[in-house]
VOKE-707747 format. One record per residue (C-alpha): residue in three letters; x, y, z. Coordinates in steps of 0.1 Angstrom, whole numbers, plus 2048, in hexadecimal, padded with zeros to 3 digits. Example, Ala and Ser with C-alpha at 12.3 -4.5 7.8 and 13.67 -1.06 7.14 Angstrom:
ALA87B7D384E;SER8897F5847;
//
This chain:
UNK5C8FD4A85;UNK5EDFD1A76;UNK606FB5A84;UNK622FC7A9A;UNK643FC8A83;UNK656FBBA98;UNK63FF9AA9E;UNK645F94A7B;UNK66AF90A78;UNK66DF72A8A;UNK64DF65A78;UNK65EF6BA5A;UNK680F5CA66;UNK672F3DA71;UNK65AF39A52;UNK678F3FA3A;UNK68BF1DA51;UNK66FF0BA4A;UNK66BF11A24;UNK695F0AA24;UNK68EEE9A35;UNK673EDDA1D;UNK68CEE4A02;UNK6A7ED3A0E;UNK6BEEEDA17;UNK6CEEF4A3A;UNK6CCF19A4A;UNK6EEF25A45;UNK6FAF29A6A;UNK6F7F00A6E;UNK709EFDA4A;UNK72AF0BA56;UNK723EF1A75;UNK734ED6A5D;UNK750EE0A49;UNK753ED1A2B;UNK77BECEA2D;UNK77AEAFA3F;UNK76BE9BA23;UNK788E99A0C;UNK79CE87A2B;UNK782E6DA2A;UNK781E63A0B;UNK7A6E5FA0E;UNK7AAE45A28;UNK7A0E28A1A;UNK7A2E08A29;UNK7C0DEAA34;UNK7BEDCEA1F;UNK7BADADA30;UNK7DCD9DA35;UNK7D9D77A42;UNK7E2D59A27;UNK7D5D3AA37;UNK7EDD1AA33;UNK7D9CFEA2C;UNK7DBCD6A32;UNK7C9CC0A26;UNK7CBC98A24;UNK7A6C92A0E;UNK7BBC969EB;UNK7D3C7A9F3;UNK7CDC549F3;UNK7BBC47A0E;UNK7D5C30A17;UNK7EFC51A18;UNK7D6C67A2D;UNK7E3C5AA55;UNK808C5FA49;UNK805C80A3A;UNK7F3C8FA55;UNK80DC7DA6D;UNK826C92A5E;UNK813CB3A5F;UNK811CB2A86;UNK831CA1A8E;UNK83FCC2A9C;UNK825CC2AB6;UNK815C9AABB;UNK81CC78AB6;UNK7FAC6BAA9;UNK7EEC4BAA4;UNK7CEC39A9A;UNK7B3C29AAD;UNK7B7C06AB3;UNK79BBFBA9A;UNK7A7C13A7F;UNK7C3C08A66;UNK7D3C26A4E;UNK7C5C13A2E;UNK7A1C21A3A;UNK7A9C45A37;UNK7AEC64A4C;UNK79AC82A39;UNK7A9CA1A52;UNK7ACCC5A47;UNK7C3CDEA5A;UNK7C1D05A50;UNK7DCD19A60;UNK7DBD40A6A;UNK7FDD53A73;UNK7F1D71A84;UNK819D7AA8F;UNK814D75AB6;UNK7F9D56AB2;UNK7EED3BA99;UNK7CBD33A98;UNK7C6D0FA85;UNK7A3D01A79;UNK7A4CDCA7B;UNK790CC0A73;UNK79CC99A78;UNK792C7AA81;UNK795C66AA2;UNK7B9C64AAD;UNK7CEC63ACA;UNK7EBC79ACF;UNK80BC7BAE1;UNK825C99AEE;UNK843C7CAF9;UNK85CC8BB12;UNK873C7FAF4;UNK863C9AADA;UNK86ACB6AF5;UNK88CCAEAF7;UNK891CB2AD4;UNK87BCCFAD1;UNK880CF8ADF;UNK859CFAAD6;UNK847D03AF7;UNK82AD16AEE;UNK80AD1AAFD;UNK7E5D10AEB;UNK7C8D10AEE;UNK7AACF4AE3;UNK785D00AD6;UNK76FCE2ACC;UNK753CE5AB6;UNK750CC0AB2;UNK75CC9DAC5;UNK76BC9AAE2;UNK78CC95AF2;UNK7A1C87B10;UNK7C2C95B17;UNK7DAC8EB37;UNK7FBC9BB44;UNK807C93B65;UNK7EBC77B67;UNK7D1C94B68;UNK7B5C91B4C;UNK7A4CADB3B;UNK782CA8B28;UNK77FCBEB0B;UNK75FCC0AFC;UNK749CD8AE4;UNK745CF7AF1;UNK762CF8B0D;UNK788D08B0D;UNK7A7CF3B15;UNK7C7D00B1E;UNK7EACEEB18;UNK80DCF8B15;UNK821CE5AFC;UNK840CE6B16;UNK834CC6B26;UNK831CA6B1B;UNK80CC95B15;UNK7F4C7EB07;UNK7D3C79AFF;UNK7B8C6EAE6;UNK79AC7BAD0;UNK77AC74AC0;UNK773C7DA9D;UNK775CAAAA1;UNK775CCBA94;UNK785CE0AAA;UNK79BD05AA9;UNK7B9D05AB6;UNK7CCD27AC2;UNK7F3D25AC7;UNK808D3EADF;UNK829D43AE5;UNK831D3FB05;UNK845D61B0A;UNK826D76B03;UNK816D65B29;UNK83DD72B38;UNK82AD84B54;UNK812D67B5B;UNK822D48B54;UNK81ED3CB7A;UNK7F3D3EB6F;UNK7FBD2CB54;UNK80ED10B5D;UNK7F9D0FB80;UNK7DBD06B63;UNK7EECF2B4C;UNK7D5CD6B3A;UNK7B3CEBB4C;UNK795CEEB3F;UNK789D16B3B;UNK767D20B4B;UNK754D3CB53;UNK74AD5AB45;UNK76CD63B3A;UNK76ED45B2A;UNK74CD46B16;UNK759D69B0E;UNK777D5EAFE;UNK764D43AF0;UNK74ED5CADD;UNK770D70AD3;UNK77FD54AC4;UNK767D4CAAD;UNK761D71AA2;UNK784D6FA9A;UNK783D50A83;UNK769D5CA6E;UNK77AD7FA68;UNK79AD70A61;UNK798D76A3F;UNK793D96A43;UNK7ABDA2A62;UNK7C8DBFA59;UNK7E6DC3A64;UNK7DADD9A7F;UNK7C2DC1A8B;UNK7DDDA7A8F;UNK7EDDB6AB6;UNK7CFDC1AC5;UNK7C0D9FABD;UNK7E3D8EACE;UNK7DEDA4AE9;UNK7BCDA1AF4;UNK7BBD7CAED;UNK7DBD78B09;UNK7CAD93B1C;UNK7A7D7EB1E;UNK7B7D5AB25;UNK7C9D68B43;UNK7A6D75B4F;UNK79BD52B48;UNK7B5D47B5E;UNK7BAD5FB79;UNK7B4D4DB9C;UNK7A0D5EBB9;UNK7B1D75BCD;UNK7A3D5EBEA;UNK7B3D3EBE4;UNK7CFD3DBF6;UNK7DBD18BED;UNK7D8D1FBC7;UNK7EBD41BCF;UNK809D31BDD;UNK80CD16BC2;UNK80BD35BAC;UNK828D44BBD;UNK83CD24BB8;UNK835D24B95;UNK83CD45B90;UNK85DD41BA5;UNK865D22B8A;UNK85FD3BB6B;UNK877D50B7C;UNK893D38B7E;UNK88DD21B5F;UNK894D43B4A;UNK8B7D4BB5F;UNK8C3D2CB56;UNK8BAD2FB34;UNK8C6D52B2F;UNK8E7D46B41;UNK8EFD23B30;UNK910D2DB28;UNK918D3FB47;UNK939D31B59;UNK923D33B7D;UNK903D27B79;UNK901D15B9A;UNK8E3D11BB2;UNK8F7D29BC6;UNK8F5D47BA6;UNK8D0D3FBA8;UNK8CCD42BC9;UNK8DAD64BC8;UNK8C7D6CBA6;UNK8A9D60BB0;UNK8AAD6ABD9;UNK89ED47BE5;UNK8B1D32BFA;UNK8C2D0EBF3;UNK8A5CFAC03;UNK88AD0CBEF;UNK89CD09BCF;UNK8A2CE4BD4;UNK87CCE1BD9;UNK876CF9BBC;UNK88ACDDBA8;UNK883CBCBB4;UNK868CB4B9C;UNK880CBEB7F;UNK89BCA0B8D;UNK8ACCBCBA2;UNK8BDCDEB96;UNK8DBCCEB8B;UNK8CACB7B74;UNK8B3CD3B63;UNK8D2CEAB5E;UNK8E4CCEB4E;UNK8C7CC5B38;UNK8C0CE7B2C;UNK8E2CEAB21;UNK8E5CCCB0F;UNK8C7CD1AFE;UNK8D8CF7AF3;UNK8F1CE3AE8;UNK8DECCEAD3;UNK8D1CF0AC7;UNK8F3CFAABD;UNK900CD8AAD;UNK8DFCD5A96;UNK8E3CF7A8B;UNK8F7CF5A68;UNK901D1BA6D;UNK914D0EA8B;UNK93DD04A82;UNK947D00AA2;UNK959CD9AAE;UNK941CC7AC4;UNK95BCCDAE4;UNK955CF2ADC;UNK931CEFADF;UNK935CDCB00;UNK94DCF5B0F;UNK937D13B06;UNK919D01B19;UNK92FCF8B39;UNK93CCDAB35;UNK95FCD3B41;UNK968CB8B25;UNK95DCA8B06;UNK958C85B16;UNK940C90B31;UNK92DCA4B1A;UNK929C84AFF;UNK921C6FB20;UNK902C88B2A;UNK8F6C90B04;UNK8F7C6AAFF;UNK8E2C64B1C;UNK8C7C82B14;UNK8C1C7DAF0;UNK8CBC53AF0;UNK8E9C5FAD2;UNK908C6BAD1;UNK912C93AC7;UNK920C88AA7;UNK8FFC79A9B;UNK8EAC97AAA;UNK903CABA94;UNK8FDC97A76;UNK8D7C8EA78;UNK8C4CA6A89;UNK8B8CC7A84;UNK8A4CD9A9C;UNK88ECF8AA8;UNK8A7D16AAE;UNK89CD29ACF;UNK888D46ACA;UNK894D68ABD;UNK88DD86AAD;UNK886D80A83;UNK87ED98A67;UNK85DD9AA56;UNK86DD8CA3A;UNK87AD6AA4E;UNK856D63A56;UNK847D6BA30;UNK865D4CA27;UNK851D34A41;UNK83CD1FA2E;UNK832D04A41;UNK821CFCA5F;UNK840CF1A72;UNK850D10A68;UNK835D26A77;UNK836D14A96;UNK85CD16A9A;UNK856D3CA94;UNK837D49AA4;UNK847D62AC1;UNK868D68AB3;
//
């Protein structure tokens, strides 16, 4: 008895799929599934080329004897460092330093012997730098204080500390990475920040960001230019997280609020440092606080009096360092509000412990932060220069 006709066309249809598949070939209807168009655009992307130069430092090349002093220089622009008690400079201080400018952060590699350090109250006079940064040991330990409170760092744990205020503190032989922010790119959560200054970071946030930072130093060689933000970004966005009190305590809240509320008034008076009425009344009004509260806000600082005046002589230090700047030293004074030239000698004198005229003539320092061209930051070649840059 014959097979039914039409039993054998799909018999035949799916024994001719089969025979296509053991040959390699795809039935035609799933061909036109992938057009072959888009191939050509693949092959035409190709990839960004990595764009980070690491500036290196490094004191093993140099006389033993020359090591300390060398490596002195290197950091003056953030510490005063000085050697253990039982060390002397003739036995050698064998450090390396690698610098990385990702545009909103530095990351630096370092490896140095014992050491203490110092941020003087002195230095941040003479110095606009006021960046945050953050500590990751691999190796040694460390002790750090500001305002008589210690912080441990150790292997394996996150410190937190603002270059803004002045410190101290000392350090076994270490390898450690080193992240440096400006502190404009925490604008919305400078009150957390400050509330935390000198902490140590834990939890899982912190492990987290512990794990990202070291992904991120062994790609550096290898990041694009399009790497370079997001990595900014979600680095600021996870050490906020870090930091990020609970909702439900109420003490910590309220110490955040008064932080916060100082954020708010250190940057009117420096965005009005040469405005005719900068008065605790102008800030009152600016700010919407009363007398009393910004008296309390201040009293720590010396009073609000005392910070005005100190910001603005410290902008005028600015101005008389900077060789681009012609104008007389009365000039100077009157643009920063003050009504003559021997008050103003009187105040700088007693800020900086030397007259205007030999500010003028022997210092240069920082300029505050401001917008700069790509090409400004290729002519940075040194450290120093990065730091001085990073958030312009």
């Amino acid at each position: 008895m014959g097979i039914p006709e039409s039993d054998m066309a799909p018999r035949a249809i799916d024994a001719k799929r089969q025979d296509e598949a053991h040959a390699g070939q795809a039935p035609e209807r799933e061909r036109r599934r992938w057009p072959r168009d888009v191939q050509p655009d693949n092959e035409a992307a190709s990839p960004l080329a990595p764009v980070l130069e690491p500036l290196s430092f490094s004191t093993l090349k140099l006389a033993p004897e020359d090591q300390f002093t060398a490596w002195q220089a290197h950091v003056a622009p953030l510490v005063e460092v000085k050697l253990p008690d039982n060390k002397s400079p003739d036995d050698g201080f064998p450090a390396d330093h690698t610098a990385w400018n990702l545009g909103g952060m530095l990351i630096v590699e370092q490896r140095a012997p014992a050491h203490s350090y110092m941020r003087s109250a002195a230095k941040l006079r003479s110095s606009s730098i006021d960046h945050w940064y953050v500590v990751l040991p691999h190796t040694g330990r460390s002790w750090t204080e500001v305002d008589r409170r210690v912080a441990e760092g150790q292997p394996g744990q996150l410190e937190i500390r603002s270059l803004g205020y002045p410190f101290r503190g000392r350090t076994t032989e270490s390898e450690s990475v080193f992240l440096y922010l400006p502190r404009d790119l925490f604008a919305d959560a400078a009150g957390t920040l400050d509330v935390n200054n000198n902490s140590i970071l834990s939890g899982n946030f912190a492990n987290l960001l512990i794990d990202y930072i070291n992904s991120i130093v062994t790609r550096l060689r290898n990041l694009t230019s399009e790497d370079l933000p997001r990595i900014v970004h979600a680095t600021r966005s996870m050490i906020i997280a870090c930091l990020a009190p609970p909702a439900e305590h109420a003490a910590a809240a309220e110490q955040l609020a008064s932080v916060a509320l100082m954020e708010r008034a250190r940057r009117y008076v420096q965005n009005n440092l040469d405005a005719a009425r900068l008065t605790p009344d102008s800030m009152c009004r600016a700010l919407g606080v009363s007398r009393s509260r910004l008296y309390q806000l201040f009293e720590p600082s010396g009073g609000v009096l005392h910070y005005i005046q100190s910001r603005r002589l410290l902008a005028a230090h600015l101005a008389l360092s900077d060789p681009a700047d012609s104008r007389r030293i009365v000039e100077i004074a009157e643009a920063f509000g003050f009504s003559s030239a021997a008050n103003f000698s009187r105040a700088f004198s007693k800020e900086f412990g030397y007259s205007p005229r030999e500010g003028r003539r022997t210092m240069v320092l920082p300029h505050p932060a401001h917008s700069v061209s790509p090409g400004e930051h290729e002519k940075a070649s040194s450290f120093e220069d990065w730091l001085k840059a990073l958030g312009r």
